[in-house]
C-alpha positions in Angstrom: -120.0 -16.4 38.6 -119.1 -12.7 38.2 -115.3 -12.1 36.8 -113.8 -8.4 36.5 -112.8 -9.4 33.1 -116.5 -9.8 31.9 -117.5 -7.8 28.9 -120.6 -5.5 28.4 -121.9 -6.3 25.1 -125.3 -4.9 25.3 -127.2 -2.2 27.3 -130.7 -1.6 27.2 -132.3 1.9 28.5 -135.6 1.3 29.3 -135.8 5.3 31.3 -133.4 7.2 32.5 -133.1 5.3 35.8 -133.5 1.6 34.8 -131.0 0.0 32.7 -129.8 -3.7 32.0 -126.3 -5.0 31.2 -125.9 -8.1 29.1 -122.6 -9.2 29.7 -120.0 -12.1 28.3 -117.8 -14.2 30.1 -115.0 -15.3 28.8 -116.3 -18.8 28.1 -118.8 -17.2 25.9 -122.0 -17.8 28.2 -123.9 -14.6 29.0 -125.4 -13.1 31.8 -127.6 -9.9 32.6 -126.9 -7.1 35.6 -130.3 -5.6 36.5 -128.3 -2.8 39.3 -130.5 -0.7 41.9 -133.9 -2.3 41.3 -136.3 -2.0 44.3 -134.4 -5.0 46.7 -130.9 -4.4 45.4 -128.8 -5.0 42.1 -129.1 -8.9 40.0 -127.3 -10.5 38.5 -129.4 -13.9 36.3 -127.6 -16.2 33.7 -128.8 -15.9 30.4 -129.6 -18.5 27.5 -129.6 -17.9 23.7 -134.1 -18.7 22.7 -134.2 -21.8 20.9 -137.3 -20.2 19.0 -136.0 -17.1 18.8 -139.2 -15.1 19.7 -136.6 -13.2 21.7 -133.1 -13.6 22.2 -132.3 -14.3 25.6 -134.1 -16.7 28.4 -133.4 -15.7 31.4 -131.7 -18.6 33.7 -131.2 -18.9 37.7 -130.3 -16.0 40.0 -126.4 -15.6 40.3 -126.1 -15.0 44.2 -123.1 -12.4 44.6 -121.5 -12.5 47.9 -119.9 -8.5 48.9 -117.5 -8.9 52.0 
C-alpha cells in the first residue's frame, strides 16, 4: 500500500531520465517507485538481502488503483 506520508530515503540516478525511489512506510517496511518506465510507473515491495550481496530483494508488484 502506497500512503502520502511515505518517506523517500534513497534515490538512485541511473541517467538522466531513469530514476528509482526507495521509500519507507511508516511501519518501517520498504518499497521502490520505478515512475515512467516503458508500460507506466511501479511500484514493488522491497526486502532487506539476507546475504547481503545486495541490499534489497525485490518483492510482489504493488497494484495502484488512480480513479
Amino acid at each position: 500500500m502506497i500512503d502520502k506520508t511515505d518517506k523517500v530515503i534513497e534515490a538512485r540516478l541511473y541517467t538522466p531520465h531513469v530514476t528509482d525511489f526507495i521509500c519507507e512506510r511508516e511501519d518501517g517496511t520498504h518499497y521502490v517507485y520505478m515512475p515512467y518506465r516503458d508500460d507506466g510507473s511501479k511500484y514493488y515491495d522491497l526486502q532487506p538481502n539476507p546475504s547481503k550481496e545486495t541490499r534489497w530483494i525485490m518483492g510482489n508488484k504493488i497494484n495502484i488503483n488512480v480513479v
